[in-house]
C-alpha positions in Angstrom: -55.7 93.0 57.5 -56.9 92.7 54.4 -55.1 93.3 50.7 -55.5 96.8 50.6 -54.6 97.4 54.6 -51.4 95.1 53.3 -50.5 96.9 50.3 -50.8 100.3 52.6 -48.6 98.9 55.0 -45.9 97.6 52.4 -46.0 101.2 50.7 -45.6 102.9 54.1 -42.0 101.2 55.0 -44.1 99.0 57.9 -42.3 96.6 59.4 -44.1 93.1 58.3 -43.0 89.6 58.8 -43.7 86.7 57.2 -43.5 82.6 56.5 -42.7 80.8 53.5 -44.0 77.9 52.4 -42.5 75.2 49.5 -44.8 72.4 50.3 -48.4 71.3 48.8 -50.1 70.3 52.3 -53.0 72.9 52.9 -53.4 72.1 56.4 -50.0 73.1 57.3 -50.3 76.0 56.0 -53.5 76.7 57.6 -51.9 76.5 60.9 -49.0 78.7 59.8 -51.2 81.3 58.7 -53.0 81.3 62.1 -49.9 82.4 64.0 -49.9 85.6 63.5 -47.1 86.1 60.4 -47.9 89.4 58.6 -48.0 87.4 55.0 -47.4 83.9 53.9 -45.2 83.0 50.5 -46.5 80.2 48.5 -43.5 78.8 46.3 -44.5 78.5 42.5 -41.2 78.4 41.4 -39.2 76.5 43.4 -41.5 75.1 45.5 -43.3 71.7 45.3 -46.6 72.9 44.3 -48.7 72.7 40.9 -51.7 75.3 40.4 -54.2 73.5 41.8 -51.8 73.4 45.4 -51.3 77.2 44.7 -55.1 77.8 45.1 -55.6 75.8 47.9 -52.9 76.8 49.4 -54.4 80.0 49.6 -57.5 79.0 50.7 -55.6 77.7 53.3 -53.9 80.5 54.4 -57.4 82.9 54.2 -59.0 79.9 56.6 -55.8 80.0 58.9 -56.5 84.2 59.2 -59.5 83.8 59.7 -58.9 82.4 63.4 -55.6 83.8 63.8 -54.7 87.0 65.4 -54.8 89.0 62.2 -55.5 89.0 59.2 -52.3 87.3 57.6 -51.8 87.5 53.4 -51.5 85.1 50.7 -48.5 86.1 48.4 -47.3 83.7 45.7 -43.4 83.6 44.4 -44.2 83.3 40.9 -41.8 81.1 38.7 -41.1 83.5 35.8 -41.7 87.0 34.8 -44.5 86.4 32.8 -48.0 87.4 32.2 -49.6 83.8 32.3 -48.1 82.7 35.7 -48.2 85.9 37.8 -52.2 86.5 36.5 -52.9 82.9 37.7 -51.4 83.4 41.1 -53.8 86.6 41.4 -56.8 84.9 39.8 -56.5 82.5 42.8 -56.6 85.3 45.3 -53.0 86.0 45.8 -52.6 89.5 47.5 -48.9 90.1 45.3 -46.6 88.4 43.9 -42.9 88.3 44.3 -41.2 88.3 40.6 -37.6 86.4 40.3 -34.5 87.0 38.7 -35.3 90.7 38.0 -32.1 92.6 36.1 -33.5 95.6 35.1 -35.9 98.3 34.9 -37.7 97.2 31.6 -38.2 93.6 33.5 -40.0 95.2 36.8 -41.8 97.4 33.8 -42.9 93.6 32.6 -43.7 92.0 35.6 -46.0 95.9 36.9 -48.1 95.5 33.5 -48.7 91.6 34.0 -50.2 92.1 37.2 -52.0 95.2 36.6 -55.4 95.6 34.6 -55.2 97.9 31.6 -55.0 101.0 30.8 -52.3 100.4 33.3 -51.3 96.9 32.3 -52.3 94.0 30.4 -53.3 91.6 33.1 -56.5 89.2 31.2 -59.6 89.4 33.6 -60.9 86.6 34.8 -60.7 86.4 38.7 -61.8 83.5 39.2 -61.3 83.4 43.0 -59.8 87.0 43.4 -63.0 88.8 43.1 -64.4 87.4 46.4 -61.4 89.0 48.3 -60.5 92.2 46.1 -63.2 93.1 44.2 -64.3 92.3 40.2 -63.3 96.1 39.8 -60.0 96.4 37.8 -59.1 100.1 39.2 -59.7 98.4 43.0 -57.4 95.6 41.7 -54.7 97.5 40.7 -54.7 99.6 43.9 -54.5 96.3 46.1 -52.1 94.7 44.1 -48.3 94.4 45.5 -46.1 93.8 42.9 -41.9 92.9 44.1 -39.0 92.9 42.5 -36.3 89.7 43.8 -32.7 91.1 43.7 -30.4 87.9 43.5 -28.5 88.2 40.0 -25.2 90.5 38.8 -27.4 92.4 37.1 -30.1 93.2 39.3 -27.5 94.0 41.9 -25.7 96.6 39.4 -28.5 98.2 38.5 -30.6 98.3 41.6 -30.9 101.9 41.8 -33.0 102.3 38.2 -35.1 99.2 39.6 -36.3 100.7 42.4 -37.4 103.4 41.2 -39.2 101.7 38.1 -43.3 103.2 38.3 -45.3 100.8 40.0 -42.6 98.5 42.3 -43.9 98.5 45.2 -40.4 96.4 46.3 -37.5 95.1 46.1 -36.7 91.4 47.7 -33.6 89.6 48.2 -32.8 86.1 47.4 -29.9 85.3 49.7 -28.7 81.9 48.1 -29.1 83.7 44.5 -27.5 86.7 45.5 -24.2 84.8 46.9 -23.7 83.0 44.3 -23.9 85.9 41.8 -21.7 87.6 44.0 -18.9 85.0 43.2 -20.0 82.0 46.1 -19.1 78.4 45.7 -22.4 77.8 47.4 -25.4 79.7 49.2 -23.8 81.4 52.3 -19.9 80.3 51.5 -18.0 83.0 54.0 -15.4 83.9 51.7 -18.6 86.5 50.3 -19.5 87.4 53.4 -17.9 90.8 53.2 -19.4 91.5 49.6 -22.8 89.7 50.4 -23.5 92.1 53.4 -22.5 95.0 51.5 -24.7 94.3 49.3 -27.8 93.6 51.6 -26.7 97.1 52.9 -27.0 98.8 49.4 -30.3 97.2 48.6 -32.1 98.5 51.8 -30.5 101.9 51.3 -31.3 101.9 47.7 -34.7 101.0 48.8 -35.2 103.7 51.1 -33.9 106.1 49.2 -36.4 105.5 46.5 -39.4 105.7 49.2 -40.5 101.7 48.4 -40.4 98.4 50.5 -37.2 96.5 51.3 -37.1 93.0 52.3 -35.4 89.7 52.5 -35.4 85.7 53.2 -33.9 84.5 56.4 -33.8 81.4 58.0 -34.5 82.0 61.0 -36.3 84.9 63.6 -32.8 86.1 65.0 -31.9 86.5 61.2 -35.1 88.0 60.6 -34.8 90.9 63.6 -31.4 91.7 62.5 -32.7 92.7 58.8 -35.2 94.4 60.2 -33.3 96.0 63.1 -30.8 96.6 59.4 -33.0 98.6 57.7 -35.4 96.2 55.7 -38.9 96.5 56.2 -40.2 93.1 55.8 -38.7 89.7 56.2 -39.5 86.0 55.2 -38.2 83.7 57.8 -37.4 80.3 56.8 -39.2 77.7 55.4 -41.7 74.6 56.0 -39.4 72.0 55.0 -36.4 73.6 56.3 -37.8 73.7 59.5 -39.4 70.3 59.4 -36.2 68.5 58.7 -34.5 70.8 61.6 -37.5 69.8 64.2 -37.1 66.4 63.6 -33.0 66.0 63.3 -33.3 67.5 66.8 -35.4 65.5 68.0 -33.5 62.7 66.9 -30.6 63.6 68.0 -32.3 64.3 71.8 -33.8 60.7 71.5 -30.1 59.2 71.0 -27.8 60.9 73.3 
């Protein structure tokens, strides 16, 4: 699968699954991206990688495809909605880029020009690494490029139905731990905004499918993953590298001492 197959699939409501990654160790995500996972999310806003881990981090995950059983995706969670770091992550062959703390329809009409080439944007070229895997041909660019839209503040939950249909989203992606706190949480996944958070998630994917574009969601785990897809959403991050690494081995631990 390359970008274009992905940006097909994501514009056709397929059902995709994916891995995220927060930490700068290339050979992990090598391996992850050889398992099989639809796309891989490189963290460049919470995450512990700089620019130079975001590029070979990618390289990574293009190796890890390479041998895996498809074609898996580099995606990059950029760490504003801003021209200079979501035309880096694309320079360095990111096939999108997921855009945070989104409130409105003028900031998805932002983030949609920064990662497009004009006339339809006012992305800078220079892809440096992104030619080799897209093309040096703006139009081809364009086409490829998936641009999402995170959902985890009051406003971006209010006005939800004006940002999904914003020309040029191609969709919408909830933060879970941003969402419940702007939903009134005293921390991510408090269950006294259970019943809120959930209708929520509901009104997202509908709002979503409604407007004919992508829904999808983090989840911490592949039972939490089927259920949002079984839900409605059409693609769905499960977990994380460091979550998982600190889960492996505090069960391990805890095997090794009882």
């Amino acid at each position: 699968m390359n970008a274009n197959d992905f940006s097909h699939k994501v514009r056709s409501r397929e059902k995709l699954v994916g891995y995220w990654i927060t930490l700068d160790v290339p050979p992990a995500a090598e391996r992850i991206a050889r398992l099989g996972y639809d796309y891989v999310v490189l963290d460049a806003q919470h995450g512990l990688i700089g620019y130079q881990g975001l590029m070979t981090g990618l390289l990574a995950i293009d190796a890890g495809a390479s041998i895996g059983p498809r074609a898996t995706v580099g995606l990059v969670r950029v760490e504003a909605n801003d021209p200079t770091p979501i035309g880096r992550a694309l320079d360095a062959g990111a096939t999108g880029v997921i855009v945070p703390l989104i409130d409105s329809a003028d900031d998805v009409a932002r983030a949609v020009r920064a990662a497009k080439y004009p006339p339809v944007g006012v992305r800078s070229f220079g892809p440096m690494r992104a030619a080799l895997r897209i093309g040096p041909v703006p139009a081809d660019s364009n086409d490829a490029t998936v641009v999402l839209a995170m959902i985890e503040t009051p406003l971006g939950l209010e006005n939800v139905a004006e940002i999904c249909a914003t020309p040029g989203l191609d969709g919408v992606y909830v933060g879970p731990s941003d969402l419940s706190l702007a939903l009134g949480a005293r921390f991510p996944g408090d269950p006294e905004v259970e019943g809120p958070f959930e209708e929520a998630v509901e009104l997202i994917a509908r709002t979503a499918r409604e407007a004919g574009i992508a829904a999808g969601i983090h989840t911490f785990d592949g039972e939490s993953a089927k259920k949002r897809l079984d839900q409605g959403y059409t693609f769905a991050t499960v977990a994380s590298d460091l979550s998982h690494l600190e889960a492996i081995a505090a069960a391990h631990l805890d095997t090794a001492r009882s």
